[in-house]
FITOR-489720 format. One record per residue: residue number from 0; x negated, z negated, y of N, C-alpha, C, O in turn. Coordinates in nm, 2 decimals. Atoms other than C-alpha are relative to their C-alpha. Example, Ala and Ser with C-alpha at 12.3 -4.5 7.8 and 13.67 -1.06 7.14 Angstrom:
// FITOR-489720
+------+--------+--------+--------+--------+--------+---------+--------+--------+--------+--------+--------+--------+
| resi |  neast |    nup | nnorth | caeast |   caup | canorth |  ceast |    cup | cnorth |  oeast |    oup | onorth |
+------+--------+--------+--------+--------+--------+---------+--------+--------+--------+--------+--------+--------+
|    0 |  -0.09 |   0.00 |  -0.12 |  -1.23 |  -0.78 |   -0.45 |  -0.09 |   0.00 |   0.12 |  -0.19 |  -0.07 |   0.12 |
|    1 |   0.09 |   0.00 |  -0.11 |  -1.37 |  -0.71 |   -0.11 |   0.08 |  -0.08 |   0.11 |   0.03 |  -0.09 |   0.22 |
+------+--------+--------+--------+--------+--------+---------+--------+--------+--------+--------+--------+--------+
END
This chain:
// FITOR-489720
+------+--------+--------+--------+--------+--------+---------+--------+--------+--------+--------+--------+--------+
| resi |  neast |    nup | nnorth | caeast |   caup | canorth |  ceast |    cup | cnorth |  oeast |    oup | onorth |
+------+--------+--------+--------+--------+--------+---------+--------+--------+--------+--------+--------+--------+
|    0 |  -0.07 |  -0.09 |   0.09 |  -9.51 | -12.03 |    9.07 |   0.10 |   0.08 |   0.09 |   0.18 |   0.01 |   0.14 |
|    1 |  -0.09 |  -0.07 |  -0.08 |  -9.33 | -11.73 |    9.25 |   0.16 |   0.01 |  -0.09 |   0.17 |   0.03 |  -0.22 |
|    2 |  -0.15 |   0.06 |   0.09 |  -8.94 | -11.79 |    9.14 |   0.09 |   0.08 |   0.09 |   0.21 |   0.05 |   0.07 |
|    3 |  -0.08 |  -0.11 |  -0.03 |  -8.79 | -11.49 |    9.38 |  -0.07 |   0.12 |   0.01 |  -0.19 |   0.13 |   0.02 |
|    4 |   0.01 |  -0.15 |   0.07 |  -8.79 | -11.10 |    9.33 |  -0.11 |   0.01 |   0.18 |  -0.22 |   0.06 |   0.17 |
|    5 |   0.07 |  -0.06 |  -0.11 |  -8.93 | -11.06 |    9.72 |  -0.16 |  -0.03 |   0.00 |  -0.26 |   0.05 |   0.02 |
|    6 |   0.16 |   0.00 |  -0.02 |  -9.24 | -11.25 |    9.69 |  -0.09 |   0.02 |  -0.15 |  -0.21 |   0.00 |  -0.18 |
|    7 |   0.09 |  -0.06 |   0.14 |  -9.32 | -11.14 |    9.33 |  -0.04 |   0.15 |   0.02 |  -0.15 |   0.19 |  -0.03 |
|    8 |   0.04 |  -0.11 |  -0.03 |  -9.29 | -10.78 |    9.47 |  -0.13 |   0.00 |   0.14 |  -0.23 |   0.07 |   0.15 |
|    9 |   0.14 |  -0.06 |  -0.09 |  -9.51 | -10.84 |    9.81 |  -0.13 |  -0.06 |  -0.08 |  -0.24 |  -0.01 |  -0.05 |
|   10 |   0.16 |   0.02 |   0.06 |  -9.79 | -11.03 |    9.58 |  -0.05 |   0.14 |  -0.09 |  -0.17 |   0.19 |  -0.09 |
|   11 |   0.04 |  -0.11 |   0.13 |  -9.78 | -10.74 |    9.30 |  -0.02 |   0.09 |   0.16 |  -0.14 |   0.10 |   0.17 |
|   12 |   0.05 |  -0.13 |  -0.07 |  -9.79 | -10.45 |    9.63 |  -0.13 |  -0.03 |   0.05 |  -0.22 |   0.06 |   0.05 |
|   13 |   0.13 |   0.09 |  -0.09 | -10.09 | -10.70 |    9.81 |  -0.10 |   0.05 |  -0.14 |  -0.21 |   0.09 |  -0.11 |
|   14 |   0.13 |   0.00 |   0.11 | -10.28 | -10.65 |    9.46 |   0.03 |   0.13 |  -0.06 |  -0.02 |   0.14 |  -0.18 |
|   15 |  -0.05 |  -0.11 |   0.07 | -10.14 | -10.30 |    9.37 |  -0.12 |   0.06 |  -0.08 |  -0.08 |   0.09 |  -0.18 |
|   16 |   0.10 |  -0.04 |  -0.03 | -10.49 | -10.17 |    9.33 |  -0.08 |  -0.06 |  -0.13 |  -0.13 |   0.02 |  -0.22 |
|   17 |   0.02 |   0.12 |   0.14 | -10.60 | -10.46 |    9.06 |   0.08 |   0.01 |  -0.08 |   0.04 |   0.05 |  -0.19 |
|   18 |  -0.09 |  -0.02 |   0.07 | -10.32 | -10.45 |    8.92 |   0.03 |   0.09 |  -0.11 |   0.09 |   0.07 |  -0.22 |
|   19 |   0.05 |  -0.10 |   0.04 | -10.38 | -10.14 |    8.82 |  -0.06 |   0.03 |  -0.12 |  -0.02 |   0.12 |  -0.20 |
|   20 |   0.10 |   0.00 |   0.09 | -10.64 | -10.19 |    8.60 |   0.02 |  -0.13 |  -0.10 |  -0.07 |  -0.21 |  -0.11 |
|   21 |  -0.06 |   0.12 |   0.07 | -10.44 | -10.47 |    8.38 |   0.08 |   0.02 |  -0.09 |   0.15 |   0.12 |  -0.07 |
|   22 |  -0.02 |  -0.08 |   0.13 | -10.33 | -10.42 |    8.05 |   0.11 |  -0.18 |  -0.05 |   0.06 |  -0.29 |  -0.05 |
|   23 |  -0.08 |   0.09 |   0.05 | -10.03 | -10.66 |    7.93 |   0.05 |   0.01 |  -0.17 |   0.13 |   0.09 |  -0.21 |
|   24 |  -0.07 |   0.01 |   0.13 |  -9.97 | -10.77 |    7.57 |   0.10 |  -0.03 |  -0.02 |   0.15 |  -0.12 |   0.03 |
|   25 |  -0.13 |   0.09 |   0.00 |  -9.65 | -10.77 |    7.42 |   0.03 |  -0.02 |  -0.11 |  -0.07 |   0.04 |  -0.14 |
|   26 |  -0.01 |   0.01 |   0.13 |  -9.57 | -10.84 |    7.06 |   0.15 |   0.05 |  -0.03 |   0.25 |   0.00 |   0.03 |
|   27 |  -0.11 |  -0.06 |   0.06 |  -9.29 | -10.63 |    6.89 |  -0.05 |   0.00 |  -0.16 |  -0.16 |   0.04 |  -0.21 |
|   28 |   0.01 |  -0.01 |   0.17 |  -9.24 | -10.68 |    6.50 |  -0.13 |  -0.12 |   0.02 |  -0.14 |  -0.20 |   0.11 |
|   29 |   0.09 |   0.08 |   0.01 |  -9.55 | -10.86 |    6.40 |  -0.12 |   0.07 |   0.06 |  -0.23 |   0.05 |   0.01 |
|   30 |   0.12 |  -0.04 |  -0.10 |  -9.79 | -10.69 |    6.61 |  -0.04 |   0.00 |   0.10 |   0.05 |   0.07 |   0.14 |
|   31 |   0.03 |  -0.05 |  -0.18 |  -9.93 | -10.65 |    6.97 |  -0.04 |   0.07 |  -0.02 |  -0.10 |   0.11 |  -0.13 |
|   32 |   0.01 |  -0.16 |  -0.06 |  -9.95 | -10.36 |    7.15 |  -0.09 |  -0.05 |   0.13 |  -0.12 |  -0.17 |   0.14 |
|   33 |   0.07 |   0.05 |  -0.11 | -10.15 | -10.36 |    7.48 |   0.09 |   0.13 |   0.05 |   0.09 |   0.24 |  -0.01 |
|   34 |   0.00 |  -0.08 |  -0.07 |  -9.98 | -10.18 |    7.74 |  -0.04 |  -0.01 |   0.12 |  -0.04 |  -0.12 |   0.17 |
|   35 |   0.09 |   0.01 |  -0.11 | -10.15 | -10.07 |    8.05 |   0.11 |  -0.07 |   0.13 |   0.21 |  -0.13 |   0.09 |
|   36 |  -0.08 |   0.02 |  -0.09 |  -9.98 | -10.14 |    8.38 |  -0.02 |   0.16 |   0.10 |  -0.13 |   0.20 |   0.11 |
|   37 |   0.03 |  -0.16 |  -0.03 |  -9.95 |  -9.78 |    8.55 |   0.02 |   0.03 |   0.14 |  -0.06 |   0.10 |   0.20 |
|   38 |  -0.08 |  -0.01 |  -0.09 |  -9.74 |  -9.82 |    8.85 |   0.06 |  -0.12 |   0.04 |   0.12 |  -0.18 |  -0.05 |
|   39 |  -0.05 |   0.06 |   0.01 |  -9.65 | -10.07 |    9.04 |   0.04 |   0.09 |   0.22 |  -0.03 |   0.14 |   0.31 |
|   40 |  -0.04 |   0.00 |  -0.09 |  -9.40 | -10.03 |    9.32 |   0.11 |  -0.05 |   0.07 |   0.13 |  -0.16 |   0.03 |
|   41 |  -0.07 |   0.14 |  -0.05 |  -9.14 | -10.17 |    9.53 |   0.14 |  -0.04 |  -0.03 |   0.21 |  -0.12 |   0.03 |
|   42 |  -0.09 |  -0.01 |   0.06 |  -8.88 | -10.14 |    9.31 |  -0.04 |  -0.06 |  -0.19 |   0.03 |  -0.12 |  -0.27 |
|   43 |   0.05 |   0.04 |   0.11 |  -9.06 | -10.21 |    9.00 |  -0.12 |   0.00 |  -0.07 |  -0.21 |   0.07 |  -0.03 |
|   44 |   0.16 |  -0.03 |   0.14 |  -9.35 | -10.22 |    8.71 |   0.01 |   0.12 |  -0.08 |   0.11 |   0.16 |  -0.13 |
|   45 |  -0.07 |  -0.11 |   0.11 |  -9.41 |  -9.92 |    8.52 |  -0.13 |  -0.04 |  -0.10 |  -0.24 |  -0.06 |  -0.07 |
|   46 |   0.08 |   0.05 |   0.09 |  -9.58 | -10.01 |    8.22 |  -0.06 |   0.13 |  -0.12 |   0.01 |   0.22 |  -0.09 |
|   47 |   0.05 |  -0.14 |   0.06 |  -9.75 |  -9.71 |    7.96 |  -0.10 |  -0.04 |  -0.14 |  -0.14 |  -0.15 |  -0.17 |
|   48 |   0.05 |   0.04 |   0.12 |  -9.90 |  -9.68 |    7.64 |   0.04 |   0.13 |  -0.08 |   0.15 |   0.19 |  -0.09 |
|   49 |   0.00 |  -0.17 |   0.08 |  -9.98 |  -9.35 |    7.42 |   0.01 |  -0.07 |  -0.13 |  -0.04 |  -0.18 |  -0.16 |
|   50 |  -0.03 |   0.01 |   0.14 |  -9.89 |  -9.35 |    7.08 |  -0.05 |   0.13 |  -0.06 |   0.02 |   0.22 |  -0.02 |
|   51 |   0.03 |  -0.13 |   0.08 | -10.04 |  -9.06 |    6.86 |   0.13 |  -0.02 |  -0.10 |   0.18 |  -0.12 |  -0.15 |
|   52 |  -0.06 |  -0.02 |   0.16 |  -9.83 |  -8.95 |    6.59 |  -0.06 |  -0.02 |  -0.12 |   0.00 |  -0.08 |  -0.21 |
|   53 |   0.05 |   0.08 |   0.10 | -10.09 |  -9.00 |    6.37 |   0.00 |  -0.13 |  -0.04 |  -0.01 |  -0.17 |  -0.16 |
|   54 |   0.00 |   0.17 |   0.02 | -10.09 |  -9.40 |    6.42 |   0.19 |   0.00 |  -0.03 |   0.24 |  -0.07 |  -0.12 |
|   55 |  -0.12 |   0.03 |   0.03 |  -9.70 |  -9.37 |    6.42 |   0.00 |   0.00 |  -0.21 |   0.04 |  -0.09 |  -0.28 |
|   56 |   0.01 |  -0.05 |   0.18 |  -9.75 |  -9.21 |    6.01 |  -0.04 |  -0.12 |  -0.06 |   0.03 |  -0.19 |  -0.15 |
|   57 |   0.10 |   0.07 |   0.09 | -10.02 |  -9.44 |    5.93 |   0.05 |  -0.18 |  -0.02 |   0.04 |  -0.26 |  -0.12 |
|   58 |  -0.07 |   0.10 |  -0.02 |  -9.83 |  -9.73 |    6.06 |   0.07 |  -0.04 |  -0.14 |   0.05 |  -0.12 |  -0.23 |
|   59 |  -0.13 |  -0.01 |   0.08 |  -9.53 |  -9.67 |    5.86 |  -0.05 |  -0.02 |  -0.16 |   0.00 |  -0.09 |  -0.25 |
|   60 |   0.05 |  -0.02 |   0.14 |  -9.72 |  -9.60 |    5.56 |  -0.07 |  -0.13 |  -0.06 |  -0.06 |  -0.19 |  -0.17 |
|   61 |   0.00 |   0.15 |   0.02 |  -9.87 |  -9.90 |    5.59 |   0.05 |  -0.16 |  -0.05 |   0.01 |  -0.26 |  -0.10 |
|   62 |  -0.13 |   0.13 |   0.02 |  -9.56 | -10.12 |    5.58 |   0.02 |  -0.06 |   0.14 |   0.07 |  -0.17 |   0.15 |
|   63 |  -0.04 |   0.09 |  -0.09 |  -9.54 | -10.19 |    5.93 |   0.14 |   0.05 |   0.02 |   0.13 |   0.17 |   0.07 |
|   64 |  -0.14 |  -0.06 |  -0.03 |  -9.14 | -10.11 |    5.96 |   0.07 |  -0.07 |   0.08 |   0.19 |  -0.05 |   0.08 |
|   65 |  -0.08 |   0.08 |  -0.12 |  -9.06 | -10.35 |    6.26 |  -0.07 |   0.03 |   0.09 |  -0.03 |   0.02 |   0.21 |
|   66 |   0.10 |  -0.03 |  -0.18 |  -9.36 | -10.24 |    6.50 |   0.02 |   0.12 |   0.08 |   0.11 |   0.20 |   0.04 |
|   67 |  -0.03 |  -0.09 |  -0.09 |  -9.38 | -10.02 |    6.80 |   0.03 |   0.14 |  -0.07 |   0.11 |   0.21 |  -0.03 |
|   68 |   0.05 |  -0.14 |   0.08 |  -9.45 |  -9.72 |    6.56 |   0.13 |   0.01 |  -0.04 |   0.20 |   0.08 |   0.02 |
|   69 |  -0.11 |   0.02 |   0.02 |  -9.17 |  -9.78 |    6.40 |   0.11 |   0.04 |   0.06 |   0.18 |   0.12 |   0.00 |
|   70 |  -0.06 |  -0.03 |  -0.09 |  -8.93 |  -9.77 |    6.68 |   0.04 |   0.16 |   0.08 |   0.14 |   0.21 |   0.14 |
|   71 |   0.01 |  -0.08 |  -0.08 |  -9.03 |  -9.48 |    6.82 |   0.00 |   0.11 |  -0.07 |   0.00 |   0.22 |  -0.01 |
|   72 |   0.01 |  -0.06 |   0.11 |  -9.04 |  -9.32 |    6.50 |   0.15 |   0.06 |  -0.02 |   0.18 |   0.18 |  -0.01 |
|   73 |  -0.13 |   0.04 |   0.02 |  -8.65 |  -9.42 |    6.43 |   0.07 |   0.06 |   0.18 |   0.19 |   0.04 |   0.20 |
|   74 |  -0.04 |  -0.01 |  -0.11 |  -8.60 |  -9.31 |    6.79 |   0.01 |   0.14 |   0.01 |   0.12 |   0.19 |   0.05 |
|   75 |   0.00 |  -0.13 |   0.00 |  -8.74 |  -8.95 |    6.74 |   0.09 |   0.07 |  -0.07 |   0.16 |   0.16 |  -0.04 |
|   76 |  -0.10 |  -0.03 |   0.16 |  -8.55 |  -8.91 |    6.41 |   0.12 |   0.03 |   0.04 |   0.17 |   0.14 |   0.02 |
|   77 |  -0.19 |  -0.02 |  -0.05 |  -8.18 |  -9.00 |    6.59 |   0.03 |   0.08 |   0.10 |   0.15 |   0.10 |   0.12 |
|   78 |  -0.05 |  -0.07 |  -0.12 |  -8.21 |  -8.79 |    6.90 |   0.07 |   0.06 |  -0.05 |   0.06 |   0.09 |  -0.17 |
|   79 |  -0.06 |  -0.13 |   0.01 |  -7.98 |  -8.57 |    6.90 |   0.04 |   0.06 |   0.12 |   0.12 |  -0.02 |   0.16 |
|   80 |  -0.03 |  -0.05 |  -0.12 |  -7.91 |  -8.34 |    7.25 |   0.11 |  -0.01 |   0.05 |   0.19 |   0.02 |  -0.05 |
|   81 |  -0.11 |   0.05 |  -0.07 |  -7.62 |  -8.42 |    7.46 |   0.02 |   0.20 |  -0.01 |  -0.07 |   0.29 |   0.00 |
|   82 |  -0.10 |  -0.10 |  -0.02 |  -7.36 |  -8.11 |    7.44 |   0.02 |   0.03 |   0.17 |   0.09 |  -0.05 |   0.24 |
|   83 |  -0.05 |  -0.04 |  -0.14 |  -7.35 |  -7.95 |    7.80 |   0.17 |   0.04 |  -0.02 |   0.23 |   0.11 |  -0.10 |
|   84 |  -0.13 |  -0.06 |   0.02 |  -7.00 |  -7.92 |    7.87 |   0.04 |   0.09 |   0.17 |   0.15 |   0.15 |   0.18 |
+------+--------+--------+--------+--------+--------+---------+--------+--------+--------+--------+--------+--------+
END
């Protein structure tokens, strides 16, 4: 089991390639999501996952009100643009 940041990063750059093509489940609210793995580099994971707007609606409508849909829903809603000063 790798248990420091150096050799979790040179195994993930050694397999960057594989890695690639690896899709990680995560559960938010009561659902999993699959997000892909996009990027990995020597600083970190970049993880990805498209969301239509249409699944965001259908979600909601549904009753899912804790899942990813949700979130990102409640996320678009609150922006509001930072005031250049």
């Amino acid at each position: 089991m790798i248990d420091n940041v150096d050799d979790l990063r040179e195994k993930a750059l050694e397999n960057k390639i594989g890695l690639k093509k690896q899709f990680v489940n995560i559960e938010i609210g009561d659902e999993e999501y699959g997000f892909r793995i996009s990027g990995i580099g020597a600083k970190s994971v970049k993880l990805e996952k498209y969301v239509k707007y249409d699944e965001i609606i259908e979600a909601i409508e549904s009753g899912n009100d804790n899942g990813l849909e949700s979130i990102i829903k409640k996320t678009i809603e609150d922006y509001e643009e930072d005031e250049e000063e």
